[in-house]
Residue frames relative to the residue before (quaternion, step in Angstrom):
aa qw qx qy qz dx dy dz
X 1.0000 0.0000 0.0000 0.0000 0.00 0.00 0.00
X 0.3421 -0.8333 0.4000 0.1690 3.43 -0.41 1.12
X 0.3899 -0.7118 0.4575 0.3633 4.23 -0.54 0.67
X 0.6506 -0.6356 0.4105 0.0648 2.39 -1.53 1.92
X 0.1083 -0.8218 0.5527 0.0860 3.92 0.09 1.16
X 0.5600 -0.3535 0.5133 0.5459 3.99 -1.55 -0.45
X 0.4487 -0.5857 0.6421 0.2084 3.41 -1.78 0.64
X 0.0810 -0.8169 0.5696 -0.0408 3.91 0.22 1.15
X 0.8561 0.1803 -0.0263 0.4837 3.73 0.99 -0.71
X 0.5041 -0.6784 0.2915 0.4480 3.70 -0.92 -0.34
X 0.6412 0.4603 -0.5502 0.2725 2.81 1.01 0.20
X 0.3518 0.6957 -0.5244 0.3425 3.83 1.23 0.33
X 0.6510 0.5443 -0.2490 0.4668 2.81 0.83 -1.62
X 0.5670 0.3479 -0.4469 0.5981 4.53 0.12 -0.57
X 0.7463 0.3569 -0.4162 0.3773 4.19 -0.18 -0.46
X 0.6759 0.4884 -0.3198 0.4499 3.13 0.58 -0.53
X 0.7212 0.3445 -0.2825 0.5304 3.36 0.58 -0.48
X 0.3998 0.6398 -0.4574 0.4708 3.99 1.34 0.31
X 0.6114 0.4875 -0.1485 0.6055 3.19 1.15 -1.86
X 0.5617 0.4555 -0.5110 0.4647 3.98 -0.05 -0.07
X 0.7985 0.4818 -0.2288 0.2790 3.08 0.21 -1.47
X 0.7325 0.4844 -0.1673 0.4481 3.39 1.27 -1.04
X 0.7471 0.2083 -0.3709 0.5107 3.37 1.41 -0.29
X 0.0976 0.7856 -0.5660 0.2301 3.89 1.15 0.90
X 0.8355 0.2674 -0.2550 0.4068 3.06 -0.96 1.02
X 0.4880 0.6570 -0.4473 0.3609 3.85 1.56 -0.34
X 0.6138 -0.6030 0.4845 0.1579 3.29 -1.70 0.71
X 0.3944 -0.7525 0.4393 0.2919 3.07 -0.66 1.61
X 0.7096 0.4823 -0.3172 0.4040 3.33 -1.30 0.69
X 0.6632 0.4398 -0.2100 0.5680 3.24 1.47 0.04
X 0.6268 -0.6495 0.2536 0.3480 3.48 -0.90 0.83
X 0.4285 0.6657 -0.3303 0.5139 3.16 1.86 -0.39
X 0.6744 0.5342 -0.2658 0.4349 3.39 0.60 -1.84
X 0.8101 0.2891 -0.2201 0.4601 3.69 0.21 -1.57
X 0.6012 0.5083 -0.4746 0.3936 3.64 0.58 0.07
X 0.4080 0.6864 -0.3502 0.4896 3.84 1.66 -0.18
X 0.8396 0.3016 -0.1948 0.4077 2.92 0.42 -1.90
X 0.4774 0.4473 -0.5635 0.5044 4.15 0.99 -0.08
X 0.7926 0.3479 -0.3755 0.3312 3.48 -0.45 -1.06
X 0.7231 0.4182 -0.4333 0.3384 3.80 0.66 -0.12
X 0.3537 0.6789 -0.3317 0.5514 3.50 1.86 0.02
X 0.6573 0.3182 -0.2903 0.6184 3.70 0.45 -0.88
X 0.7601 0.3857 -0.3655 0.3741 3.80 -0.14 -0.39
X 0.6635 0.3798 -0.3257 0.5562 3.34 0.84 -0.18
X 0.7332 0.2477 -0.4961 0.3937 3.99 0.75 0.53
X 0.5804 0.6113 -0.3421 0.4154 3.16 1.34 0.60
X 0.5198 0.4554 -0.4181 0.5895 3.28 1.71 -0.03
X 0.7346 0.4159 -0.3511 0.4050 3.84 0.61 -0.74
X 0.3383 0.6967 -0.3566 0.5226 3.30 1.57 0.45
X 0.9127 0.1656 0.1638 0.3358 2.98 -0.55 -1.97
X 0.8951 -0.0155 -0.1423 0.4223 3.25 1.03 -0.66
X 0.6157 -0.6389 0.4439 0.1252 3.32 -1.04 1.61
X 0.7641 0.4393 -0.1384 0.4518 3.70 0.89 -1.15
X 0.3834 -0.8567 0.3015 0.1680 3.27 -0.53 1.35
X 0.5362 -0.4969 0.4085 0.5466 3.62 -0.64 0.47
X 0.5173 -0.6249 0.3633 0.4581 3.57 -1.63 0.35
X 0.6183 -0.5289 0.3261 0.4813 3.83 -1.00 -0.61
X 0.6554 -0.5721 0.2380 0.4319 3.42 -0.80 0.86
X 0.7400 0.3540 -0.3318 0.4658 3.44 0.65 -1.42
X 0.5965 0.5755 -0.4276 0.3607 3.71 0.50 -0.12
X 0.5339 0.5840 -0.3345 0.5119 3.25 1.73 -0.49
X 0.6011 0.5748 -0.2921 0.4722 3.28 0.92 -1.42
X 0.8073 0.1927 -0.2633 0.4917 3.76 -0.02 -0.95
X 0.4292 0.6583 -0.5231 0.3298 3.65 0.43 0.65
X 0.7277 0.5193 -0.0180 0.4478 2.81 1.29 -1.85
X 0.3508 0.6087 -0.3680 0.6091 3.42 2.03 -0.56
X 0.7737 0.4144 -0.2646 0.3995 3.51 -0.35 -1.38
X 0.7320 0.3941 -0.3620 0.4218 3.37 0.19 -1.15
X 0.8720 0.1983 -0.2305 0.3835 4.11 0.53 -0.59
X 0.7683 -0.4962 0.2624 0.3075 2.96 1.37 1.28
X 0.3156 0.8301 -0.3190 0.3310 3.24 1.75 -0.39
X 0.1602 -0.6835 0.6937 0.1613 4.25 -1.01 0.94
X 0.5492 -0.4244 0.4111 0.5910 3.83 -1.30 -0.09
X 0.3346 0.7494 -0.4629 0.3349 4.09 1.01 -0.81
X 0.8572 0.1896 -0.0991 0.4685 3.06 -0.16 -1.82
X 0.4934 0.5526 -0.5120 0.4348 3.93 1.03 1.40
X 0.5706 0.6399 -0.4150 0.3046 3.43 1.29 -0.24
X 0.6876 0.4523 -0.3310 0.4616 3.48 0.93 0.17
X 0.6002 0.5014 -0.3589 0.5095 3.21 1.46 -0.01
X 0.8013 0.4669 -0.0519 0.3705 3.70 0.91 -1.53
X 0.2415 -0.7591 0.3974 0.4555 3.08 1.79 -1.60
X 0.7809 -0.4450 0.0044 0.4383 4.09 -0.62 0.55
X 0.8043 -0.4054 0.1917 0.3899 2.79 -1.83 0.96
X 0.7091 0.4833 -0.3540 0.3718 3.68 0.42 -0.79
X 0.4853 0.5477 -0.4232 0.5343 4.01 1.66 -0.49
X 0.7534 0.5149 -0.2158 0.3475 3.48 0.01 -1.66
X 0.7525 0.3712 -0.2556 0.4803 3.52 1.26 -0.15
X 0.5766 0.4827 -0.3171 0.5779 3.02 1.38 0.07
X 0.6625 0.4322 -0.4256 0.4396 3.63 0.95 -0.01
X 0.6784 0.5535 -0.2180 0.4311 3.45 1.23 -1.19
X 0.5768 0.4504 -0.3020 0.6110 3.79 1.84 -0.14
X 0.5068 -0.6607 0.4541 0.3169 3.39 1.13 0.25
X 0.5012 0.6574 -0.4139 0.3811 3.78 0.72 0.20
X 0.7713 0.1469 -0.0809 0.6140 3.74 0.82 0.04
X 0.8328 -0.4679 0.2920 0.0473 3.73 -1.54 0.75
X 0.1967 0.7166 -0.6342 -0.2136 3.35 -0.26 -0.20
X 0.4538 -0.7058 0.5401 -0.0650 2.60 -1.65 1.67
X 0.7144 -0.5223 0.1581 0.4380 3.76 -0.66 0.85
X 0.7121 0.3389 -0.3153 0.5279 3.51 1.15 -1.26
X 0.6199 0.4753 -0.4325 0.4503 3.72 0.65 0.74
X 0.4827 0.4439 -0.4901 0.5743 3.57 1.17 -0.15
X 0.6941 0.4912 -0.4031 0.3384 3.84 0.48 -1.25
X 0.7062 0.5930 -0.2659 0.2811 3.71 0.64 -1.04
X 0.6346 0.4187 -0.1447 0.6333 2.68 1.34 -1.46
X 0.4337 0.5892 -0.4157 0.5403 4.07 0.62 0.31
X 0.7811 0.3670 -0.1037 0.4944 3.25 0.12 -1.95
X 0.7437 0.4065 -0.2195 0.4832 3.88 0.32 -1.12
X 0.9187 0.1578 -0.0299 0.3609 3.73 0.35 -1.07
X 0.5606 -0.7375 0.2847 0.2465 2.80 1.87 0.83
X 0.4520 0.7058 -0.4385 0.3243 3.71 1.47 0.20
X 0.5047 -0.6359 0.3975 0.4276 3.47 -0.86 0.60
X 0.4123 -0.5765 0.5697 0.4160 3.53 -1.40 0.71
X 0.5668 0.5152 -0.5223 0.3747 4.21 0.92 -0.29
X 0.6684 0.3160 -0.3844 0.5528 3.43 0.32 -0.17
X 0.7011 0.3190 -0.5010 0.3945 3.98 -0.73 -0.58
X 0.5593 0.4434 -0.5789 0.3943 4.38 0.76 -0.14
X 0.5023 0.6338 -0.5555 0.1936 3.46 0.42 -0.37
X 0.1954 -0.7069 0.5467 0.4041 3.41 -1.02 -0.34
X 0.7517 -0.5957 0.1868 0.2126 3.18 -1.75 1.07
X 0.5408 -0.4874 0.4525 0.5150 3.64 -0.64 -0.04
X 0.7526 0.3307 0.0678 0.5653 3.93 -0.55 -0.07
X 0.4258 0.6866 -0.5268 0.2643 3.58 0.78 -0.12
X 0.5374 -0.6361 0.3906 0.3924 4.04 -0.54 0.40
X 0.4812 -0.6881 0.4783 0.2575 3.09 -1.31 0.88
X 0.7530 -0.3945 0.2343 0.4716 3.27 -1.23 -0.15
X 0.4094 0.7941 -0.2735 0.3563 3.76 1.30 -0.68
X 0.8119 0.3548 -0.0065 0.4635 2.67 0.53 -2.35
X 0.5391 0.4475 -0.4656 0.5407 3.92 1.32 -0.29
X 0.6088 0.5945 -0.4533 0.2656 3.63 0.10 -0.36
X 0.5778 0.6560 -0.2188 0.4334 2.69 1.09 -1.94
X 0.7344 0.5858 -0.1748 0.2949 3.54 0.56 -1.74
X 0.7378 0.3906 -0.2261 0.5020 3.41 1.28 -1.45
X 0.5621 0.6377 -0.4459 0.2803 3.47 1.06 -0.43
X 0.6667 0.4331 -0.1300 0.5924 3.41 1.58 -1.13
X 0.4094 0.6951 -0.5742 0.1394 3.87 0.81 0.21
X 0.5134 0.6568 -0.4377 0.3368 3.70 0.98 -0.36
X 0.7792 0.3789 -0.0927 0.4906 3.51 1.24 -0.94
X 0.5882 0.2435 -0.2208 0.7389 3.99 1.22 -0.08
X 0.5548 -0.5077 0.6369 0.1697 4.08 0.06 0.92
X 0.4047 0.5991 -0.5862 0.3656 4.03 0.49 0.30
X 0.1787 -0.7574 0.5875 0.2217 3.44 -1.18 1.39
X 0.2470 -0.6202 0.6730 0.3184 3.82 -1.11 0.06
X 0.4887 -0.6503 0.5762 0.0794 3.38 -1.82 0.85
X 0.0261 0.8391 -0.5301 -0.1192 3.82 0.13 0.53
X 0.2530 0.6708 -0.6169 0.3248 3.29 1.06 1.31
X 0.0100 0.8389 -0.5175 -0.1686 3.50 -1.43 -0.17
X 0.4132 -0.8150 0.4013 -0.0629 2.85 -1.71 1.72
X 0.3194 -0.8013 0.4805 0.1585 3.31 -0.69 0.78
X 0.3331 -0.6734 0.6440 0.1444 3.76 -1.39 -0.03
X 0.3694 0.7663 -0.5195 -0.0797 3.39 -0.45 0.67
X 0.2932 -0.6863 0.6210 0.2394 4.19 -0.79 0.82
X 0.1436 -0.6608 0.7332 0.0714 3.17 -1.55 0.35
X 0.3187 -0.7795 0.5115 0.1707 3.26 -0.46 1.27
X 0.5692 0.4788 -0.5131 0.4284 3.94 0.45 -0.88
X 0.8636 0.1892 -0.2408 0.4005 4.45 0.17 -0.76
X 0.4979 -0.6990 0.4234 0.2904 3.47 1.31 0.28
X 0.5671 0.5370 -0.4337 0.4494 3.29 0.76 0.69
X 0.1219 -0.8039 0.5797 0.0536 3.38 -1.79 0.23
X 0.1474 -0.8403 0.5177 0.0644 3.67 -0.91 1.04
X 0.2773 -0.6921 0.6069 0.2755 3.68 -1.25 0.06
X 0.2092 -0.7496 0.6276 -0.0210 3.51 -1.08 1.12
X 0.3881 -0.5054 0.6852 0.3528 3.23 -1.52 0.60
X 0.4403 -0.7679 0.3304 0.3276 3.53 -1.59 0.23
X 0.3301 0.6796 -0.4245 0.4989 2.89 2.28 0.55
X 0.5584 0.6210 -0.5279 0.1547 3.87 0.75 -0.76
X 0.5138 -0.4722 0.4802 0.5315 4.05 -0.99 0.14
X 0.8271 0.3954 -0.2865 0.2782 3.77 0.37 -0.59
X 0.6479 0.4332 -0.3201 0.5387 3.08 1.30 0.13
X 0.0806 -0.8477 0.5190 0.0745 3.91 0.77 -0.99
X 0.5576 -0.6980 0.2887 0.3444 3.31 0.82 0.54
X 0.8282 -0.0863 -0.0297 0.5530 3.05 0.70 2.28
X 0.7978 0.5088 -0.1154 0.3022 2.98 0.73 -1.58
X 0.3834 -0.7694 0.3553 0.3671 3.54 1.68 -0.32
X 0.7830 -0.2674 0.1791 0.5323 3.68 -1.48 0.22
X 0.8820 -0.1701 0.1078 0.4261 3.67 -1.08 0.92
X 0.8014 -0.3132 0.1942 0.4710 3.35 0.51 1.45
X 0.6039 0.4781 -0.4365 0.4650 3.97 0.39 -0.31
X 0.7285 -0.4505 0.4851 0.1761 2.66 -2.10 1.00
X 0.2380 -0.7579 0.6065 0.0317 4.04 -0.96 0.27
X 0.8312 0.4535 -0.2724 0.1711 3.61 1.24 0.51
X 0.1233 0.7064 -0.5935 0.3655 2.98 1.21 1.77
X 0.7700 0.2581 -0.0619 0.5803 4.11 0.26 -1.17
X 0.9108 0.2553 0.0845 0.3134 3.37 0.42 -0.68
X 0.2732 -0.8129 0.5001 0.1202 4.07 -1.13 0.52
X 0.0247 0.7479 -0.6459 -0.1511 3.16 -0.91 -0.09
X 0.2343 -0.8812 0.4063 -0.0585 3.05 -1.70 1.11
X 0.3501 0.7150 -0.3471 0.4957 3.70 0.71 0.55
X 0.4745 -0.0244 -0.8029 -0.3600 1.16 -2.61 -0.15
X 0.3359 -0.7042 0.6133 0.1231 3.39 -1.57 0.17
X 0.0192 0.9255 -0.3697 -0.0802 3.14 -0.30 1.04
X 0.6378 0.1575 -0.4890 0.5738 2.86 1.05 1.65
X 0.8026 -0.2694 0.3450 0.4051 3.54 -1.74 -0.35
X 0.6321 0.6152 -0.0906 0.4624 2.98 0.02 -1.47
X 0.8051 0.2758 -0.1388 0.5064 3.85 0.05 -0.92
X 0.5974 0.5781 -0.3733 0.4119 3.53 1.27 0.29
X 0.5922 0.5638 -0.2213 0.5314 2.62 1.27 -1.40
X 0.6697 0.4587 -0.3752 0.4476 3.67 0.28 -0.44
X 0.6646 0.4916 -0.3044 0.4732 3.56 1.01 -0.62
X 0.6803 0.5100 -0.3054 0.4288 3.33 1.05 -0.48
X 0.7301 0.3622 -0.3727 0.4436 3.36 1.04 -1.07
X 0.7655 0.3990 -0.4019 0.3054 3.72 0.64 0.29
X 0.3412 0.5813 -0.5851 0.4508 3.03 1.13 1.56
X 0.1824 -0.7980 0.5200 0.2440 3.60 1.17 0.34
X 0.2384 0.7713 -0.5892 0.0333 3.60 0.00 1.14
X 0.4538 -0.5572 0.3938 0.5732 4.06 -0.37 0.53
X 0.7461 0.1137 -0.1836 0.6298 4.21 -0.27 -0.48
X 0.3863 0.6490 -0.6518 -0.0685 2.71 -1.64 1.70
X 0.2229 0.8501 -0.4546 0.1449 3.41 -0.41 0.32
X 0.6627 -0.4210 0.2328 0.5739 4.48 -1.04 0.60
X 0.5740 -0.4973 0.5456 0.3544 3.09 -1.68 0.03
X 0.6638 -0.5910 0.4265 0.1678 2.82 -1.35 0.65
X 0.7943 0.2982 -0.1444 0.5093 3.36 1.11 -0.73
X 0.7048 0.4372 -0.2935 0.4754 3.40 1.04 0.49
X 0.0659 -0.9050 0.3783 0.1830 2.93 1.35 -0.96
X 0.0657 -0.8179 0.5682 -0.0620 3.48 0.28 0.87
């Protein structure tokens, strides 16, 4: 296994993001796992670096990748789960959730850097409510994970965190320290979906999940 260096160029930046892909999905706490989380740390200050242009959107990814292998919504029901889910993601009305970033990762080869994004049109905080109240009757799952928001005012940017991530700790920032000289945090969230909405009206110029958790 070769030592992880700074990403100075692009072509670091295409290896490094080879190496994402290949150890995607390793257990935190393992050398697999924590070699992820450095190398997805360096890619994410090298994209808020270098690149200005945003990854594409997920479901736009999704029906690319439809097109290109010939793919029906049908031949998503093993990837998404039933016809009535798979249209509700692909109408933008519902999430993609982790074991849908993973499938669709594992099966259709889509980046997992694009499906964390969140969606054009994804629902607001309203419309998740609305959703979990009625999950007994539309098969709608709720997540009892929880997610933070944090902005940093000195680079104008903002991320969503699980509150298990190491960088976020539930609120509390990198190893237990405070976060309010440069910066906020905001939460909890108890789902996905209702972060993202909190983030995108902090209108910061770079937002989007952390990189190393990937929520």
């Amino acid at each position: 296994m070769s030592e992880i260096k700074p990403i100075r160029s692009e072509a670091d930046y295409e290896i490094a993001l080879e190496e994402v892909e290949r150890l995607w999905g390793a257990r935190s706490g393992t050398l697999e796992g924590d070699r992820l989380d450095v190398l997805a740390t360096l890619i994410d200050a090298y994209e808020s670096e270098h690149h200005a242009i945003d990854p594409p959107d997920p479901i736009e990814a999704i029906k690319f990748r439809m097109d290109q292998q010939g793919l029906s919504r049908k031949d998503l029901e093993g990837i998404l789960g039933s016809r009535t889910r798979i249209a509700e993601v692909l109408n933008r009305r519902r999430g993609l959730s982790i074991n849908m970033i993973r499938h669709l990762y594992e099966r259709l080869r889509i980046s997992a850097e694009v499906l964390i994004r969140p969606s054009l049109g994804a629902p607001n905080t309203d419309d998740v409510a609305v959703q979990v109240t009625t999950a007994g009757a539309t098969g709608m799952e709720s997540s009892m994970d929880e997610y933070w928001v944090y902005q940093n005012w000195t680079h104008n940017r903002a991320r969503v965190h699980r509150g298990a991530c190491s960088f976020c700790n539930h609120g509390r920032g990198v190893h237990g320290k405070t976060s309010d000289r440069n910066g906020e945090w905001t939460g909890p969230f108890t789902d996905r979906a209702s972060a993202f909405a909190a983030m995108n009206r902090l209108h910061r110029t770079d937002s989007r999940a952390c990189a190393t958790c990937a929520p």
